[in-house]
C-alpha positions as CSV (number, residue, x, y, z in Angstrom):
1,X,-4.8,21.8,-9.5
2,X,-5.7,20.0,-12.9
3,X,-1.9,18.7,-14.3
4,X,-2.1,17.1,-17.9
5,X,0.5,15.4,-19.5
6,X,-0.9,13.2,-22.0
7,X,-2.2,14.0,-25.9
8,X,-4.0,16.5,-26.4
9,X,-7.7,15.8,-26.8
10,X,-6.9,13.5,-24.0
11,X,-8.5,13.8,-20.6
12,X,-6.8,11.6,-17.4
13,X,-7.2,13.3,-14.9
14,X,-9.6,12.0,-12.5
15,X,-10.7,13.2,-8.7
16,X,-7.6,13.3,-6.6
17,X,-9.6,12.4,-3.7
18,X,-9.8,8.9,-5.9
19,X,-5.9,8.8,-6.4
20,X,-5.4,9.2,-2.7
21,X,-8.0,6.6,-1.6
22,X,-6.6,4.2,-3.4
23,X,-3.1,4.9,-1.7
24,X,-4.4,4.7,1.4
25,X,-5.6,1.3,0.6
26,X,-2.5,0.1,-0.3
27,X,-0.8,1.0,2.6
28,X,-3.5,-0.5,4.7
29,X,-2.4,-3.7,2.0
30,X,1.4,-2.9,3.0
31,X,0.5,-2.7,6.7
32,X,-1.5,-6.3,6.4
33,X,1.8,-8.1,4.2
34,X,3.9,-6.5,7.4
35,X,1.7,-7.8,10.1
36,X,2.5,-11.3,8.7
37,X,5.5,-11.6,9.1
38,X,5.2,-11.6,13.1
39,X,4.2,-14.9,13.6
40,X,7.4,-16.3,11.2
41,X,9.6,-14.5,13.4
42,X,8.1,-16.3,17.0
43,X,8.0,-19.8,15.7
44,X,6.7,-21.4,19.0
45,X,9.7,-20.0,20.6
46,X,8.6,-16.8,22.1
47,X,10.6,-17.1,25.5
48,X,13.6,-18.0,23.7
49,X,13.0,-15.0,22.0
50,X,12.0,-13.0,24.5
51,X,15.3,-13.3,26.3
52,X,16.6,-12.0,22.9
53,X,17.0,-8.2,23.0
54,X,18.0,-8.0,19.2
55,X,14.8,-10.3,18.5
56,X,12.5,-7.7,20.6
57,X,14.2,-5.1,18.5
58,X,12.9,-6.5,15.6
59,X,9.8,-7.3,16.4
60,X,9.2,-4.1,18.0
61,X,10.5,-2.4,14.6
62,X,8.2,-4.4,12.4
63,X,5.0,-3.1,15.4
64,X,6.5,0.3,14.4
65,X,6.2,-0.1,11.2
66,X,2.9,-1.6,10.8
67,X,1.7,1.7,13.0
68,X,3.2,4.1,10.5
69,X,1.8,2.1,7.5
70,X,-1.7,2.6,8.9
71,X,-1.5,6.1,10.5
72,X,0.1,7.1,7.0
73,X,-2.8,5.2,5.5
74,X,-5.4,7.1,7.5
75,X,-3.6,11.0,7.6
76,X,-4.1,10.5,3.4
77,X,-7.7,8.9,3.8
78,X,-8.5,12.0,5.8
79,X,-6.8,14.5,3.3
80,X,-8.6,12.8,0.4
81,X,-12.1,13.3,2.4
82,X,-11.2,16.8,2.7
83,X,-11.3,17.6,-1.0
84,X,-14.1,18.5,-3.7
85,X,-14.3,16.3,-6.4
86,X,-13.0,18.9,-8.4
87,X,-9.8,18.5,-7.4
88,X,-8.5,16.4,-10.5
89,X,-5.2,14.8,-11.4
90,X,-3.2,13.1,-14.0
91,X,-1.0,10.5,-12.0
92,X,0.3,8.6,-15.5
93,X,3.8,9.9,-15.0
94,X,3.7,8.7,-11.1
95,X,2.2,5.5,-12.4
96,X,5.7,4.9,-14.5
97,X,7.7,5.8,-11.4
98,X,6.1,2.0,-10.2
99,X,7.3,-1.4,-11.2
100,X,5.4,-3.8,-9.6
101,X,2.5,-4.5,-11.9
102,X,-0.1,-5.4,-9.7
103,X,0.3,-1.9,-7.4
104,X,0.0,0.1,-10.2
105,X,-3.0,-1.8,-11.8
106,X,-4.6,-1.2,-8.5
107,X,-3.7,2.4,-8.3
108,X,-5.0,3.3,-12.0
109,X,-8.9,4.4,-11.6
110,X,-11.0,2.0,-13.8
111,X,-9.2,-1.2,-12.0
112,X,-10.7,-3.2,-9.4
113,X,-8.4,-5.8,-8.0
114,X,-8.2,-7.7,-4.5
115,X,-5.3,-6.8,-2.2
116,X,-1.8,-8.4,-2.7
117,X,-1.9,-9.3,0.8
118,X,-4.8,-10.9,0.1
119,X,-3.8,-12.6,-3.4
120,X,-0.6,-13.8,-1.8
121,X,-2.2,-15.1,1.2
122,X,-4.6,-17.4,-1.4
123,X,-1.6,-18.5,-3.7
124,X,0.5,-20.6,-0.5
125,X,3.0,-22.4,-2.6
126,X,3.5,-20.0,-5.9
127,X,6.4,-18.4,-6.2
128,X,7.3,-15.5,-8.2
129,X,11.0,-14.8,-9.2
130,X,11.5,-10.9,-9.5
């Protein structure tokens, strides 16, 4: 299962058991920046909105979603502790397919970065045009 596309001499391919942790984790990020929104949408009136069956739609839908996020998160945990570390990968052309900046410098191998659920939790008040 060892897929190169870059120069030759060039080795990155790296465990895919790696690659797939570190989706996991961002869907466990996705699943957090989700959960947020939750509280926006009560906004100390819960039994106004309670009487609102579009409102309990939505609400349900974003519990839904949050659910899916994490099981999705956990099904490619488990698939990822399933493999050797033999298993190796070249994701560079996947990582071109992204274009938010900070997901894909948290998805390349050597990067350690906090969670964007996190960061955007810390910077209340920035805002970022995109």
């Amino acid at each position: 299962m060892k897929q190169s596309t870059c120069a030759p001499g060039a080795d990155a391919t790296e465990p895919l058991n790696d690659v797939l942790a570190r989706i996991s984790s961002e869907l466990v990020d996705v699943a957090e920046l989700i959960e947020r929104l939750e509280p926006l949408l009560s906004n100390d009136r819960s039994t106004e909105f309670l009487a609102s069956p579009d409102h309990m739609r939505i609400m349900q839908g974003i519990d839904l979603a949050v659910q899916k996020t994490r099981g999705l998160a956990g099904f490619i945990e488990g698939i990822g502790g399933r493999l050797d570390a033999d298993h190796l990968i070249d994701i560079t052309t996947a990582l071109n397919l992204i274009t938010l900046e900070d997901m894909k410098r948290r998805l390349k191998a050597s990067f350690e970065a906090a969670p964007s659920a996190e960061v955007y939790q810390k910077a209340s008040g920035d805002l970022e045009f995109f």
